[in-house]
Z-matrix of the N, CA and C atoms (Angstrom, degrees):
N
C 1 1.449
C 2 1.524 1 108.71
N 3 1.351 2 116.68 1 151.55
C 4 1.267 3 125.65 2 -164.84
C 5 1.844 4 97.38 3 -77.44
N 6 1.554 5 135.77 4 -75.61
C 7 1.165 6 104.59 5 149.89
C 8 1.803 7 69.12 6 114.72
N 9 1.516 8 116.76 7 54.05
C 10 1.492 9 131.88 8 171.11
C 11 1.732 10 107.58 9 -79.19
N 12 1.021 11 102.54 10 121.70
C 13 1.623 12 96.68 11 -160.52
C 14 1.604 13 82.94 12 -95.99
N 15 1.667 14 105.12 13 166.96
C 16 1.548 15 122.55 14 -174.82
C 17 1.245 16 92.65 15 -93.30
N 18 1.664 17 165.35 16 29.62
C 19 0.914 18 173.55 17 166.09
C 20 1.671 19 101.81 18 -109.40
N 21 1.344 20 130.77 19 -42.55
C 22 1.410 21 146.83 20 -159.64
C 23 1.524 22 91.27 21 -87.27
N 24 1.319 23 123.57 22 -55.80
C 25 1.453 24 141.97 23 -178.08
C 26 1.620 25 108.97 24 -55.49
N 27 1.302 26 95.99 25 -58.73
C 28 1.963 27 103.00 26 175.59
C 29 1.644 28 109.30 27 -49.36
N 30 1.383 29 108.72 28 -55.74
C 31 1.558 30 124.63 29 -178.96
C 32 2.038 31 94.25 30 -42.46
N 33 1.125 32 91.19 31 -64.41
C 34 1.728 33 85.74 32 -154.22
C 35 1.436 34 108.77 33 -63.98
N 36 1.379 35 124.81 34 -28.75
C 37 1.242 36 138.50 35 159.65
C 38 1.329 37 110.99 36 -50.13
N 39 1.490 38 129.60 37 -56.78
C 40 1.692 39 120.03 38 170.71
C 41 1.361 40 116.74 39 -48.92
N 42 1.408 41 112.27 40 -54.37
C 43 1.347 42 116.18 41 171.49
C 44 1.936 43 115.21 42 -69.05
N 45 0.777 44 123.74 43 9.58
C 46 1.472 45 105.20 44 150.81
C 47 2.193 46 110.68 45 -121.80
N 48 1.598 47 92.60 46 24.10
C 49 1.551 48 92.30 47 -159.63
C 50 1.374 49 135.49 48 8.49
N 51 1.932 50 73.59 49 87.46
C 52 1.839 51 92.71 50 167.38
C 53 1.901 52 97.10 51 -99.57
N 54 0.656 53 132.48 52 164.54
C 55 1.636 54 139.37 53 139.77
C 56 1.395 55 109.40 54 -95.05
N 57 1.194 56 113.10 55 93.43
C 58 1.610 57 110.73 56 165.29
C 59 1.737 58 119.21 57 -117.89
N 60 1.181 59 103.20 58 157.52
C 61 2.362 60 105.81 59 -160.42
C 62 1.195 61 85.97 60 -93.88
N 63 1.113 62 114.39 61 157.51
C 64 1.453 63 145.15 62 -176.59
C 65 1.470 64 114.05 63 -47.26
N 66 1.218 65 123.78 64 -44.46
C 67 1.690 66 133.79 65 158.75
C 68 1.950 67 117.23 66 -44.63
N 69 1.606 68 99.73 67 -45.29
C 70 1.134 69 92.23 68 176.88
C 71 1.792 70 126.14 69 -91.27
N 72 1.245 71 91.97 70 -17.66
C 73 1.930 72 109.35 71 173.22
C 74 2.016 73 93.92 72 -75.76
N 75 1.421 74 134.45 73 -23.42
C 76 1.295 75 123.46 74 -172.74
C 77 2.121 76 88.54 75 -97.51
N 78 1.051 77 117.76 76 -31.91
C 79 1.436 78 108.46 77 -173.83
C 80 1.457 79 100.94 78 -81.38
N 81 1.425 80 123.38 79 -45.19
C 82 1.471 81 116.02 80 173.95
C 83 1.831 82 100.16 81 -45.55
N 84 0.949 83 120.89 82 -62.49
C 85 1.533 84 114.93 83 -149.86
C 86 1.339 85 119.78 84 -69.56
N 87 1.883 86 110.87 85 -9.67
C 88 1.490 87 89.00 86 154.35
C 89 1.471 88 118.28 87 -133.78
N 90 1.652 89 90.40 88 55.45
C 91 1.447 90 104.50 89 168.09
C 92 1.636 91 92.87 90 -106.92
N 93 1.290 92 120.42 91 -41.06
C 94 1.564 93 100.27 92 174.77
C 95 1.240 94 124.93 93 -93.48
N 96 1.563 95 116.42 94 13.14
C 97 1.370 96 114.23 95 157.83
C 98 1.481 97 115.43 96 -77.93
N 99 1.487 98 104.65 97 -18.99
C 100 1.554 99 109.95 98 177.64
C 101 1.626 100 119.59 99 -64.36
N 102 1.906 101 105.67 100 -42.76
C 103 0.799 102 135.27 101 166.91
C 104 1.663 103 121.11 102 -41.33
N 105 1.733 104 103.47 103 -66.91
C 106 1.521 105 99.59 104 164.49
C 107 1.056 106 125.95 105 -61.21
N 108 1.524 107 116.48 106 -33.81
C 109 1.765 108 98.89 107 179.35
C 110 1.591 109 115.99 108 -56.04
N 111 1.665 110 119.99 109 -54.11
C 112 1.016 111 115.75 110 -166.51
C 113 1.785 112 110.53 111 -56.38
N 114 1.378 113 123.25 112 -45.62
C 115 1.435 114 115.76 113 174.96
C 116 1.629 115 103.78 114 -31.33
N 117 1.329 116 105.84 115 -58.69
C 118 1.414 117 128.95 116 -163.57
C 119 1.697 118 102.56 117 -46.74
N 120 1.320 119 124.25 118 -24.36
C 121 1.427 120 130.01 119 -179.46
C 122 1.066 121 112.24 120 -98.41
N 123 1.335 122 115.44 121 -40.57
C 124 1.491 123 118.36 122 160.12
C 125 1.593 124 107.60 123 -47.57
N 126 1.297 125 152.97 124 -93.53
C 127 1.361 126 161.39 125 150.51
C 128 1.640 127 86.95 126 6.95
N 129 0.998 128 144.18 127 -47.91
C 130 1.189 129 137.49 128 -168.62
C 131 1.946 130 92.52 129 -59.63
N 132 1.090 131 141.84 130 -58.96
C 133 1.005 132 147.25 131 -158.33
C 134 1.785 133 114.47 132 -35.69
N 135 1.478 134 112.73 133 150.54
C 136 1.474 135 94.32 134 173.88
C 137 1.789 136 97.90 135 -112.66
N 138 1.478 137 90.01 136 125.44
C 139 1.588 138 110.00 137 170.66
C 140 1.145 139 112.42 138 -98.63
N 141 1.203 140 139.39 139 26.19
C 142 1.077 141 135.28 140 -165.03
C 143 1.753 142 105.11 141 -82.97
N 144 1.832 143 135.13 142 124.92
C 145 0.943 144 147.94 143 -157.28
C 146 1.820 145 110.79 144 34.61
N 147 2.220 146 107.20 145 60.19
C 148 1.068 147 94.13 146 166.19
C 149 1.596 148 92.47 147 -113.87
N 150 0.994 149 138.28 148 132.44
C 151 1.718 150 126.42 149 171.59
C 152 1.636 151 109.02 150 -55.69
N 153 1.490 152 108.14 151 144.82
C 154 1.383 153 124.35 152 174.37
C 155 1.382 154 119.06 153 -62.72
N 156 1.413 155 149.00 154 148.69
C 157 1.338 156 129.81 155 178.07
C 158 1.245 157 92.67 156 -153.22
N 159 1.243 158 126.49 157 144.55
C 160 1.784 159 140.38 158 -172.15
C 161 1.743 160 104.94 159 -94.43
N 162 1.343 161 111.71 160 -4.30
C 163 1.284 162 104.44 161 157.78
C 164 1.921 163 120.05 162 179.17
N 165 1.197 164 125.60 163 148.45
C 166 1.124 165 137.74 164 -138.77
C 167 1.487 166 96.59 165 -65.44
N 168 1.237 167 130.00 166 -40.86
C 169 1.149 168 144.68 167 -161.18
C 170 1.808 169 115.68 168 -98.92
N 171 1.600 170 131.20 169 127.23
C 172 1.359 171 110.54 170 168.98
C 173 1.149 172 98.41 171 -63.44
N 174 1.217 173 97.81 172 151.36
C 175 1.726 174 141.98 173 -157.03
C 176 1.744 175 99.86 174 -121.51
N 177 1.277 176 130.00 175 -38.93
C 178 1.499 177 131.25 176 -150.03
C 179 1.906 178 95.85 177 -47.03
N 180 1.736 179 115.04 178 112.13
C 181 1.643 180 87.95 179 140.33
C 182 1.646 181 86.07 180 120.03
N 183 1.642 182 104.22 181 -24.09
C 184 1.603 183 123.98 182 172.52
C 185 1.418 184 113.13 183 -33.37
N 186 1.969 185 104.80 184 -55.18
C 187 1.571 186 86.46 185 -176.69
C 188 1.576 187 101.04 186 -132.85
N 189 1.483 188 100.40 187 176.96
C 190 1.459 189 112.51 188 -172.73
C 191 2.020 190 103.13 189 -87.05
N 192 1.373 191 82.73 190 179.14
C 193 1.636 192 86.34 191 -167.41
C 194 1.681 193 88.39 192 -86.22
N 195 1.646 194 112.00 193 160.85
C 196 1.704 195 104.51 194 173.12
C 197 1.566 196 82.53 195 -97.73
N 198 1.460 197 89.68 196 142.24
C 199 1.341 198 114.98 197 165.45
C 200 1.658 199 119.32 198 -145.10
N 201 1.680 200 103.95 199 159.68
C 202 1.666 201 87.74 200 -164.74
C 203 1.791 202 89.52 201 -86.04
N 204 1.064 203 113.90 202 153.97
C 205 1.524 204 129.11 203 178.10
C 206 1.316 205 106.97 204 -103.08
N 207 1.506 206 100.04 205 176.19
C 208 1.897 207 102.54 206 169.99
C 209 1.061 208 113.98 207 -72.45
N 210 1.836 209 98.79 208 152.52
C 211 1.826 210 84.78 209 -179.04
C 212 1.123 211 112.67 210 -58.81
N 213 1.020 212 124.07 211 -45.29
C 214 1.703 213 128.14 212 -164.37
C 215 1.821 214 108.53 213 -22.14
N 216 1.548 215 108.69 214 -39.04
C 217 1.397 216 139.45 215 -155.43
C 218 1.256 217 104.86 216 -75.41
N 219 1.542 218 118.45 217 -32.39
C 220 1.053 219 133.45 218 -155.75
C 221 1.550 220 116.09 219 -122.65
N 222 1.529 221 124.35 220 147.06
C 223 1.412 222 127.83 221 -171.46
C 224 1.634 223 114.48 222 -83.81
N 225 1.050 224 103.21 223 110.04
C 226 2.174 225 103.03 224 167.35
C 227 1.540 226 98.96 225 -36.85
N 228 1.299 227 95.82 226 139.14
C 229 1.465 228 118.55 227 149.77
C 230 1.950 229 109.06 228 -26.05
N 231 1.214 230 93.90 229 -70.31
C 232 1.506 231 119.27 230 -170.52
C 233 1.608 232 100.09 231 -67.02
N 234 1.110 233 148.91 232 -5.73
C 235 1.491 234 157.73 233 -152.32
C 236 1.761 235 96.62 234 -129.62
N 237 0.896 236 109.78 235 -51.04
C 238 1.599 237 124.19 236 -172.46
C 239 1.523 238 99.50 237 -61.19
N 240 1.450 239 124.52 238 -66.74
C 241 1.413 240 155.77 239 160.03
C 242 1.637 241 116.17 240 -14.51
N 243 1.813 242 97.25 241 -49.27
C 244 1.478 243 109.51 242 -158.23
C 245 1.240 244 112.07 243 -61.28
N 246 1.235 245 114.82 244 -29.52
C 247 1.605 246 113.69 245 -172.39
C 248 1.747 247 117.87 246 -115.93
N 249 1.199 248 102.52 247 21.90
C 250 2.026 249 122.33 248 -176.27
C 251 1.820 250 78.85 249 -90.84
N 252 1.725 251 77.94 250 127.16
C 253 1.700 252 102.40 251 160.77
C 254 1.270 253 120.62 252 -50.49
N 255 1.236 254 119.78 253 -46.88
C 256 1.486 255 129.02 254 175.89
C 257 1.579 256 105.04 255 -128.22
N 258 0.898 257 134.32 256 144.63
C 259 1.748 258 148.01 257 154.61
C 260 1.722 259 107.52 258 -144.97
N 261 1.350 260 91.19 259 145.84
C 262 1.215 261 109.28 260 -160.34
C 263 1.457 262 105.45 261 -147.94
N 264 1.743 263 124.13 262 140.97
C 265 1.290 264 124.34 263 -169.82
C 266 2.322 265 119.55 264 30.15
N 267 1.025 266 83.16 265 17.58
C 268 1.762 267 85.89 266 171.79
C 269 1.283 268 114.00 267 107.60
N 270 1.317 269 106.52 268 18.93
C 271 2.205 270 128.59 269 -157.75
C 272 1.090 271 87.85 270 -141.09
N 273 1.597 272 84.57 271 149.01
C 274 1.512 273 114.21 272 166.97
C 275 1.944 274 97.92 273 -70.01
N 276 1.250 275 111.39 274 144.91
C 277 1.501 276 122.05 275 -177.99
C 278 1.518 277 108.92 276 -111.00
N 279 1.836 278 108.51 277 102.40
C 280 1.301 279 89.00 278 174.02
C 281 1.732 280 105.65 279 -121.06
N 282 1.160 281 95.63 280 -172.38
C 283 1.821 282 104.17 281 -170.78
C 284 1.697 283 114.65 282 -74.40
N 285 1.548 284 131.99 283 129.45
C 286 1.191 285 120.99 284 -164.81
C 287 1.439 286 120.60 285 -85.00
N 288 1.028 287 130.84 286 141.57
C 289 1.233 288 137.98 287 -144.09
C 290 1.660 289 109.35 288 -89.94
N 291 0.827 290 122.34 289 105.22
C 292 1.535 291 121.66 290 179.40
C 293 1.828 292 134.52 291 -81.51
C-alpha cells in the first residue's frame, strides 16, 4: 500500500487552498491511497508491443484548424476587457499567486 500520510494530504490541500477539518484530510488520505495503489496495479500490466495513444477514442477530424477569422467574428481588445473585474495596462488583472 502506498501509505498517503494525512500530513502529505494537508500539504497538498494548503497548496491548492482548500481548508479542510481533520475528518476530511484523514478520509481524503485513504481515498488516495486507494487511488495510488490501483494506478500502481495498473503499471503492473505488461504493455509490452501495445502502441501509446493520447486518448481512448479515434479522435481523427475532432478539431478544426485555428484560423484567424473576420473581425466581425472576433472580440476587440477593448470588448474582451469591458466586463474583467480588474484589467490593468490592457490585461486582464489577476491576483498574484503566493
Amino acid at each position: 500500500m502506498a501509505d498517503i500520510s494525512r500530513e502529505e494530504v494537508a500539504h497538498l490541500a494548503e497548496l491548492a487552498r482548500l481548508d479542510l477539518s481533520e475528518e476530511e484530510l484523514a478520509h481524503l488520505s485513504s481515498q488516495i491511497d486507494g487511488i495510488v495503489e490501483n494506478v500502481s496495479g495498473v503499471r503492473a500490466v505488461d504493455t509490452e508491443g501495445v502502441e501509446p495513444m493520447s486518448h481512448p477514442h479515434a479522435s481523427e477530424g475532432a478539431t478544426r484548424n485555428d484560423e484567424v477569422g473576420e473581425p466581425d467574428q472576433s472580440l476587440s481588445q477593448d470588448e474582451a476587457l469591458d466586463q474583467a473585474p480588474d484589467a490593468r495596462d490592457e490585461r486582464f488583472g489577476v491576483p498574484r499567486i503566493q
